[in-house]
Backbone bond lengths (Angstrom), bond angles and torsions (degrees), N, CA, C in turn:
res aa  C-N    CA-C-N  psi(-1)  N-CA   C-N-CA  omega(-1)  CA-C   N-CA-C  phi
1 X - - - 1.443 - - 1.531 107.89 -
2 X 1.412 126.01 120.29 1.629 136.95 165.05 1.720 108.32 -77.24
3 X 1.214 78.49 112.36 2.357 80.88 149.44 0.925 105.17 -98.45
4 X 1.605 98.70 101.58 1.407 112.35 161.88 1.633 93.47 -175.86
5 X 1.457 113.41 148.82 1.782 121.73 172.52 1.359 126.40 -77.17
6 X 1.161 109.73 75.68 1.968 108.72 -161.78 1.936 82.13 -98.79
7 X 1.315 97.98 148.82 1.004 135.04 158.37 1.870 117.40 -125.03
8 X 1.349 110.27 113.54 1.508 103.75 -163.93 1.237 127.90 -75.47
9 X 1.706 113.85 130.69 1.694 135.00 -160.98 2.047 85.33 90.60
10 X 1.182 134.00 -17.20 1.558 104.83 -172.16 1.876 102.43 -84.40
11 X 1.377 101.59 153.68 1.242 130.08 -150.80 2.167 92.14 -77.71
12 X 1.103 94.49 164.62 1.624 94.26 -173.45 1.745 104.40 -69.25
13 X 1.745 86.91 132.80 1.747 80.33 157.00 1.838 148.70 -106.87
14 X 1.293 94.10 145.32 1.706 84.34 -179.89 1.567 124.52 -22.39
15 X 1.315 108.25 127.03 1.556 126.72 161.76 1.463 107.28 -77.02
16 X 1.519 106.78 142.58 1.369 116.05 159.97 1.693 108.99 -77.69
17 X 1.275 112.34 119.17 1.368 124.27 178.30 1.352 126.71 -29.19
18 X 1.507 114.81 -68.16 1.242 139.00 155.75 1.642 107.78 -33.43
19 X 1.078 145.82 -94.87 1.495 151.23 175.70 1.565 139.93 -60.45
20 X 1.592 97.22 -30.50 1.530 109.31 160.09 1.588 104.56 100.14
21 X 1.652 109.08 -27.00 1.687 108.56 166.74 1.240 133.06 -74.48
22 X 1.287 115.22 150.43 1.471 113.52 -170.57 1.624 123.70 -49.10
23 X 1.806 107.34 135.43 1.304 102.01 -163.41 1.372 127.60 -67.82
24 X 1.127 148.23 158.22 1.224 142.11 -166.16 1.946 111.10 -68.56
25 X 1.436 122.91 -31.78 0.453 152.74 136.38 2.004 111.41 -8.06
26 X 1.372 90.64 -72.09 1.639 89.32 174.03 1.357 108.97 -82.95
27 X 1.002 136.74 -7.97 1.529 133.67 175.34 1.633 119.38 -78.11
28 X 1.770 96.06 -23.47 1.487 101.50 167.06 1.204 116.95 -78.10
29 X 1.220 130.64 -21.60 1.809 133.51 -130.86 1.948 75.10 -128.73
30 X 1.187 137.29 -49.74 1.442 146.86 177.31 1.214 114.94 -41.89
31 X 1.492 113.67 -87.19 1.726 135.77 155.11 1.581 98.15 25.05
32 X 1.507 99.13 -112.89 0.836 117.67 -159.82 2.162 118.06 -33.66
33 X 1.284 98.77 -43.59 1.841 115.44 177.42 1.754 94.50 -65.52
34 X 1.254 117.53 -25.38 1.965 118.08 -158.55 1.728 89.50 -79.20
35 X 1.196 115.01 -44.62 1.772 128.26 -141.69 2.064 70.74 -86.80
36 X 1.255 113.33 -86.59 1.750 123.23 175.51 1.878 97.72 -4.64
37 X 1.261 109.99 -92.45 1.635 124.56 -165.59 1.931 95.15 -35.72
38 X 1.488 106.25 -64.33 1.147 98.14 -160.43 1.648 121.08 -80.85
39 X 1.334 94.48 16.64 1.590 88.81 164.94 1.385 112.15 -99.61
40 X 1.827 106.56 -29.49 1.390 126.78 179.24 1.675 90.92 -31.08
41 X 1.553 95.19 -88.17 1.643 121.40 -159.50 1.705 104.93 -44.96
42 X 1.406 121.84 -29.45 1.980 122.53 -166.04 1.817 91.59 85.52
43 X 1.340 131.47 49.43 1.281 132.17 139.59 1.237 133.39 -61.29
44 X 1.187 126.99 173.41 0.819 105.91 160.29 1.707 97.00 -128.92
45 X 1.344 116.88 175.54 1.775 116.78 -165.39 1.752 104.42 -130.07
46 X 0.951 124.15 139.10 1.915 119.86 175.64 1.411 88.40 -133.31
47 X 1.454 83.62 143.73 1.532 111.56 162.73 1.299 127.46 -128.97
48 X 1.578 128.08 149.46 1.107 90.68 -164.29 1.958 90.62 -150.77
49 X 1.190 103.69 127.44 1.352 115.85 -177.41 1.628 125.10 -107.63
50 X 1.283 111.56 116.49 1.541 124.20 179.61 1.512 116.35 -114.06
51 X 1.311 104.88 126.31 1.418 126.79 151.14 1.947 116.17 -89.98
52 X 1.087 87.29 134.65 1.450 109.39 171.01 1.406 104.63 -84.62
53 X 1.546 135.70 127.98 1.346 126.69 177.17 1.185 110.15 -100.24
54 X 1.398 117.41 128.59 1.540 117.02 169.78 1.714 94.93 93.83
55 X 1.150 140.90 2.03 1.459 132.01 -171.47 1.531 112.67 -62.30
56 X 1.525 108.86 -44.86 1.306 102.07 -176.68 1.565 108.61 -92.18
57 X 1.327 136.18 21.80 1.559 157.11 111.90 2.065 94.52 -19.36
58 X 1.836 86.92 -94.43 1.129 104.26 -167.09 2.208 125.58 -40.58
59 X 1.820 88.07 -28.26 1.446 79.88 -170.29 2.022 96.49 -91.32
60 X 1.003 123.74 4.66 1.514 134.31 -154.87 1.642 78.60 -90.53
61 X 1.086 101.23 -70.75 1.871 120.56 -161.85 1.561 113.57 -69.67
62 X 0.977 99.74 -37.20 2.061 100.56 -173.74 1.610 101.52 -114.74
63 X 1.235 131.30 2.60 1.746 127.34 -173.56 0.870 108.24 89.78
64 X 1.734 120.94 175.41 0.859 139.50 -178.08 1.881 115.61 -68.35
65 X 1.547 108.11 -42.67 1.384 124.09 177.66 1.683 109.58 -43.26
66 X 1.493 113.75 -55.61 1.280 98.79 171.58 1.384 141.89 -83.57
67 X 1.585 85.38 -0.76 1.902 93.27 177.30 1.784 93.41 -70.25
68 X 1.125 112.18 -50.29 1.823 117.52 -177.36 1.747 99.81 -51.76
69 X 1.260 99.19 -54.97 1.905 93.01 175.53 1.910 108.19 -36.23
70 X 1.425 109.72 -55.94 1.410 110.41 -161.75 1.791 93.73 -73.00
71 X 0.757 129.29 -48.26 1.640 124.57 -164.01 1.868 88.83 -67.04
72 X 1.094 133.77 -45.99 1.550 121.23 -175.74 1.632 99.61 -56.49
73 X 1.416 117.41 -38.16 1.538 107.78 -166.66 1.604 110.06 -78.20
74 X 1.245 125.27 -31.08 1.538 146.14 176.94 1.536 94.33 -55.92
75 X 1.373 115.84 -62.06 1.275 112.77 -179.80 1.686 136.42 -81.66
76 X 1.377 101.57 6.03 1.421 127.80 153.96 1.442 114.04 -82.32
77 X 1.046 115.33 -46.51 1.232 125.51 -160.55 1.768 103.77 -83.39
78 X 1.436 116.56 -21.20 1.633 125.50 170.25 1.764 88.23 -67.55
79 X 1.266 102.34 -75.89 1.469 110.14 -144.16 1.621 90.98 -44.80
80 X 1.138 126.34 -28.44 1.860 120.58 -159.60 1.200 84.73 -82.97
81 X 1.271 147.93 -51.01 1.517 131.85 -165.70 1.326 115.04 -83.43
82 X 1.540 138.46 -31.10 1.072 159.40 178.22 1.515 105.77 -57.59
83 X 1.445 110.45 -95.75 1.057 152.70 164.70 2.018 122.78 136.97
């Protein structure tokens, strides 16, 4: 399984800079063609939504620098389980 929003023959999409996962951006503009294909084919589609708890704790209290620390590790930590 890839984290990442492929739609097949579509061209790669933008990474969020900061984390390296696909930008939110393509998940809007994607969606709709992802949900289409995979009903086409009898897929099935997952999604999968995370909250960080306490993040805006963490970026309030320690800065902005380590709120970016935790979103680089969140998004390490996708790609290692994901792939």
């Amino acid at each position: 399984m890839k984290i990442a929003i492929q739609v097949k023959h579509a061209e790669p999409v933008p990474a969020d800079a900061l984390t390296g996962l696909p930008a939110r951006a393509a998940f809007d503009a994607n969606f709709p063609e992802l949900v289409k294909c995979a009903h086409k084919s009898n897929e099935s589609l997952s999604l999968a939504v995370i909250d960080i708890d306490l993040f805006g704790q963490i970026n309030q209290a320690r800065g902005r620098d380590a709120g970016d620390a935790v979103l680089r590790q969140v998004g390490q930590a996708l790609r290692a389980v994901v792939g």
